[in-house]
Structure formats: C-alpha cells, structure tokens
C-alpha positions in Angstrom: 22.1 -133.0 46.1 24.2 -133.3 49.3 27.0 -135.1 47.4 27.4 -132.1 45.1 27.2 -129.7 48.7 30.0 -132.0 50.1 31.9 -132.4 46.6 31.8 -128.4 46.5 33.9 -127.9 49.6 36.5 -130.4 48.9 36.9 -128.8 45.6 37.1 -125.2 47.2 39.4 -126.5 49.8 41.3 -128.8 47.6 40.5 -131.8 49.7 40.7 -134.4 47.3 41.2 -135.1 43.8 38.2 -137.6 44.0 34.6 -136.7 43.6 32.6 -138.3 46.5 30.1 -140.7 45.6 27.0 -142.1 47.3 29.1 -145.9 48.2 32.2 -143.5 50.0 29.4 -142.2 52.9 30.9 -144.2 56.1 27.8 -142.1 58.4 24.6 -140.2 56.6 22.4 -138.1 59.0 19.8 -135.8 58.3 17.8 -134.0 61.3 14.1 -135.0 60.6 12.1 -131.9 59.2 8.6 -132.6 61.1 9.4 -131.5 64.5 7.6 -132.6 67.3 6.1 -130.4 70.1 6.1 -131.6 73.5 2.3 -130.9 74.8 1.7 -131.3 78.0 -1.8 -131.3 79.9 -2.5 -130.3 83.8 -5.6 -130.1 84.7 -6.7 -129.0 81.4 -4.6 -127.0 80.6 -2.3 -126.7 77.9 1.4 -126.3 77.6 3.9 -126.2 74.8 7.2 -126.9 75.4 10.7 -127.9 73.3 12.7 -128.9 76.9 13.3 -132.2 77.3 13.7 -132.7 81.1 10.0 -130.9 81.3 8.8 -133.7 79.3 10.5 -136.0 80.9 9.2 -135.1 84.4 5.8 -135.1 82.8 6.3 -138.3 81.9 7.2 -139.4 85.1 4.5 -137.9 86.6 1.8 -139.8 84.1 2.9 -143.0 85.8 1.3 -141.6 88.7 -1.5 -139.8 88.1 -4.8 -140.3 86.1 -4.6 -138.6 82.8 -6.7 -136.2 83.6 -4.5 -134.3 85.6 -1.4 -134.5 83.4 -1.0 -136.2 80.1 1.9 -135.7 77.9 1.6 -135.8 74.7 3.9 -135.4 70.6 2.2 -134.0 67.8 3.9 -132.6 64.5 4.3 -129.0 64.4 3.5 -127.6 60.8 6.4 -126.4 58.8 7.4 -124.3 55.5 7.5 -126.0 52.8 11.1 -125.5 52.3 13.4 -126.4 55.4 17.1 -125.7 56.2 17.7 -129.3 57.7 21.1 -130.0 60.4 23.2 -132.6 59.0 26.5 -134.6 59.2 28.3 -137.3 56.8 31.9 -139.0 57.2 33.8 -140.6 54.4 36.9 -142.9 55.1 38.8 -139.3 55.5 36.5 -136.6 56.1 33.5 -135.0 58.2 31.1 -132.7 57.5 28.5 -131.2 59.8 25.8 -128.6 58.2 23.5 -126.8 60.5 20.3 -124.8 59.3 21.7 -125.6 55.7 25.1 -124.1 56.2 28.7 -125.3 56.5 29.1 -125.9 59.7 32.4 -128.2 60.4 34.7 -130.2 58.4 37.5 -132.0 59.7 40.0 -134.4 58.1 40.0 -137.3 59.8 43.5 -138.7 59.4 44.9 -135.6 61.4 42.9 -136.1 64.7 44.6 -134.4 67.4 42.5 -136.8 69.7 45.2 -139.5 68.3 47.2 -139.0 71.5 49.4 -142.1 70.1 50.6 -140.1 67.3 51.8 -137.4 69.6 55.5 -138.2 69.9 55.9 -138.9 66.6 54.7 -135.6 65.8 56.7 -133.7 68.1 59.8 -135.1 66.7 58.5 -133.4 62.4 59.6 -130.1 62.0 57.0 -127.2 61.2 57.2 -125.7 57.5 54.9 -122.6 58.5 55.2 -120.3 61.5 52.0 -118.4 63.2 51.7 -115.7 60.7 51.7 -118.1 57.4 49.3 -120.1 59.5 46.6 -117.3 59.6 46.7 -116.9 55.7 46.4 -120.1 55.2 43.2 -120.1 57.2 41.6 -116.9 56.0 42.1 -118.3 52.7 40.6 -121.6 53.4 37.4 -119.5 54.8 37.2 -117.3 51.9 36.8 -119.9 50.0 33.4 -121.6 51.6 32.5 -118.1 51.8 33.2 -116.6 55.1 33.3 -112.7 55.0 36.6 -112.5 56.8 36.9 -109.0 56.8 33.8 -108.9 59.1 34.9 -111.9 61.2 38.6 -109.3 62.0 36.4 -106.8 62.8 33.6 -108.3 65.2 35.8 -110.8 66.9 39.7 -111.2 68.3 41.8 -113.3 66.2 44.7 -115.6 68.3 46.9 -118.1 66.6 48.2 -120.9 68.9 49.9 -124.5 69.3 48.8 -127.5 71.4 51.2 -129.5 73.1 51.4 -132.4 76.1 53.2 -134.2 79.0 56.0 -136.1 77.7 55.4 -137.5 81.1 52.1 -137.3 82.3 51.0 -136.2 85.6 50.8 -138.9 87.9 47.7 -137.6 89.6 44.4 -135.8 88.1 44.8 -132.1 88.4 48.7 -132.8 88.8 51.4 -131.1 86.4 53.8 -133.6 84.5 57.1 -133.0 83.1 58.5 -131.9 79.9 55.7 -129.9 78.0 56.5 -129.9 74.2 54.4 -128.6 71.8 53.4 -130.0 68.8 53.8 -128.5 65.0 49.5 -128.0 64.9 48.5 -124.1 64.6 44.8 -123.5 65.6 44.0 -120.2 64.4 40.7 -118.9 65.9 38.0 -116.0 66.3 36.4 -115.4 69.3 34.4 -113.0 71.9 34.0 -113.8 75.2 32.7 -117.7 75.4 31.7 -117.6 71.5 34.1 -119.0 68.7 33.4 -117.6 65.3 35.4 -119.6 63.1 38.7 -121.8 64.3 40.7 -123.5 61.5 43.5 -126.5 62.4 46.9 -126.3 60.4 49.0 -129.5 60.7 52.2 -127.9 60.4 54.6 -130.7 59.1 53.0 -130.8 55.8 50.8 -127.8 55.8 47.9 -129.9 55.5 44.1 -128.8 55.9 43.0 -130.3 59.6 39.8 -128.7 59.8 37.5 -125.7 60.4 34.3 -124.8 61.9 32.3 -121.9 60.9 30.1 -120.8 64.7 29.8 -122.2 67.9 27.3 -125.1 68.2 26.1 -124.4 71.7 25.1 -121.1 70.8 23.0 -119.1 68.5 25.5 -118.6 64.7 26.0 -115.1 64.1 24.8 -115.2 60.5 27.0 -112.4 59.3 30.0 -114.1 59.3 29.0 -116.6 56.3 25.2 -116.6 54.8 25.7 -119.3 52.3 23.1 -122.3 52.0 24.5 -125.3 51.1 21.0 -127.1 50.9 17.2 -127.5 52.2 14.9 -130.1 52.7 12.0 -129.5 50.0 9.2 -132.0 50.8 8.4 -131.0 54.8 4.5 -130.9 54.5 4.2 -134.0 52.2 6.2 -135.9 55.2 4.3 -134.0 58.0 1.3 -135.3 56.3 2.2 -139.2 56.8 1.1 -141.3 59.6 4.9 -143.0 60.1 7.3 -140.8 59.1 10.1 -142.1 56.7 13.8 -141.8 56.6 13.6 -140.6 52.7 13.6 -137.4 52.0 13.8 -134.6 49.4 17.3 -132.9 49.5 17.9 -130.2 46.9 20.8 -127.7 46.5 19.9 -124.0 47.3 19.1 -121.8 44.6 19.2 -117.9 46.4 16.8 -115.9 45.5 18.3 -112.8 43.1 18.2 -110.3 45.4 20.5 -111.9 47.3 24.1 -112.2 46.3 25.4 -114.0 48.9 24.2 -117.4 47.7 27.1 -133.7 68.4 32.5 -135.1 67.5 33.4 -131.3 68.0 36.6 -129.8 66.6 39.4 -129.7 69.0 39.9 -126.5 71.1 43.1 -124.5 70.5 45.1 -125.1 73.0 45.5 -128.7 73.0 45.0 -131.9 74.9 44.3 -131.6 78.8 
C-alpha cells in the first residue's frame, strides 16, 4: 500500500515516531494510469501526438473548419498490466512526491524556506553543524532510501551551500539591498551542468531533516543513482477497459523480481531566496 511506501521512508529517515494512517493524508494524488493520446485528423490523415499546445491549436482550428479537414480527437492508449504511477501526498508535516514508482521528493513542511517571515528569527539561532557534518548527514539520509552514493560522487559534482537575504530589501526589482546575512540552512547538492541529482536541506539550528529530492523533474531521472520501486498501479487494463474512468485504483507495493537486488511545490534551490 502507499501508506506502508510513505511509512517506510519516515522510518528510514526517522521522521516520526507515528505511523501514518489513511485519516493524516491532508492531499492524495495519483497520476491516472490510462493515458490518453491526442489524435489528430487533417485531411485524413492521422497524427499522434502527446503535446499539448498541438492539440490545443487543433482544437482551435475545429471551431473553424468542417471535421473533415481536422478533427481532434482522445482515445486510451493500451498499457501493461503493471504501471509505475507519479504521485504525491501531504500530511499536517510532510510531502512526498513519487515519480515512475520511485522516491522522488520529500520535504518537511514546518521548515519551508519559502516562510520568508521566519527569516530573522532564524538568522539570529546559531548553527550546531558546519558544511562538512552537513554532507554526512545528507549522504546518510540518501543511503538510507537507497541512493547509491558512491555513484552519485562519481557522476556528478557535489557543493554544500547556505541561503541567506536582505535584511533590507532592495527597493527596486533587480536592485541590491543591504545587509546580506545568511541563514543557518545547508543545501548540500549533486549536479552536472543544468541537471540536479540529488539536493538534501539541513536546518542547521537543530539539525533537523528539511528535505531531499532524488532527480530533476524537468528532465529525464538518471536511474542509476537509485533504482528502488516504492509501488505500481496493478489494475491498468481492467480501468482502460471502462467507459468512465474511476478515481479508485489498485496500488500494491513492489515485489522485485530476484534477479534484481536492488529492490508540480519543488524543493528550494541552494542558494536561497531571490
């Protein structure tokens, strides 16, 4: 079950003493398994497409012309039986986001760095780690929801940083303010060129877990970093197969197969409010 997914990775990361139950869920989403195809008909011919502005145009277009020249149209696109769904659920403290099955983000609500309010406050609590107890504190955390890191130091470069802010803000857009003070947050992150690997928050005061994401969601996830499934929808072609399709649907935690040992709010960037 997801519960057991999400319940997993608070154990691992010592998130919470508390199991979480179906009645803590504050947001439940699960991507819908029967995906449509956008089909699209000029002059009889046919194209397939998954971009949305083409379809949109198209649409546009059929308010114009007879349907005989274009004709946009949705039909299901047949699936596996077994499908590694995208996902995301909050509880009063915590958010997770699963693409293609796998651990994607989670992020502890209570330290948002988006709380600008909370920003002075912060400035004024002394840090109780420094960069280099910040990155074992993150590898650690990654181990444990089964990143290989010794593959993520080798493919991607590793920086540790610290947000900070204006303690009086610019008085124009694009305009520098005065007194920049940083805060005690470490981001420790892997990256190469535009792509993040993995980033993990630190909230330095108390050395509590802020968050981590495992790829970067505007691109393609480099599946050897982490390989673990977390869950997959099991009933695709039984919902393909209805007329309406419904909201419910067959979650199951993923079993690997023995040969294999290895079982859009977006985390802050690392260096802080602009």
């Amino acid at each position: 079950m997801v519960l057991s997914a999400m319940n997993s990775i608070t154990e691992r990361l010592d998130l919470s003493s508390k199991s979480i139950e179906q009645k803590d869920l504050t947001q439940s989403w699960v991507q819908n398994p029967v995906e449509m195809v956008a089909r699209i008909k000029v002059f009889g011919c046919t194209f397939d497409t998954k971009s949305e502005m083409a379809f949109k145009i198209a649409f546009w277009l059929a308010d114009y012309l007879p349907s005989w020249v274009v004709r946009p149209v949705m039909e299901k696109k047949p699936l596996d039986e077994r499908v590694l769904p995208n996902a995301s659920f909050s509880t009063a403290n915590l958010a997770f986001n699963f693409r293609d099955g796998k651990l994607h983000l989670v992020m502890n609500t209570q330290t948002n760095i988006e709380a600008v309010e909370y920003y002075r406050a912060w400035a004024k609590m002394p840090s109780l780690v420094n960069s280099n107890e910040a990155y074992h504190m993150a590898t650690n955390w990654l181990t444990r929801v089964y990143v290989d890191v010794a593959a993520l130091n080798q493919k991607y470069k590793v920086s540790v940083g610290q947000p900070g802010f204006w303690m009086t803000p610019p008085a124009k857009i694009g305009e520098e303010g005065h007194d920049w003070t940083i805060l005690p947050l470490y981001y420790v992150t892997w990256r190469k060129g535009d792509y993040e690997a993995a980033k993990v928050g630190i909230f330095g005061p108390t050395k509590q877990f802020m968050g981590l994401t495992i790829g970067d969601p505007d691109q393609a996830e480099d599946a050897s970093i982490c390989s673990h499934i977390y869950f997959v929808v099991t009933n695709a072609n039984e919902l393909l197969a209805m007329t309406n399709v419904p909201m419910r649907m067959s979650v199951t935690n993923y079993v690997p197969p023995r040969t294999n040992q290895v079982s859009r709010r977006r985390y802050p960037p690392p260096d802080g409010p602009r």
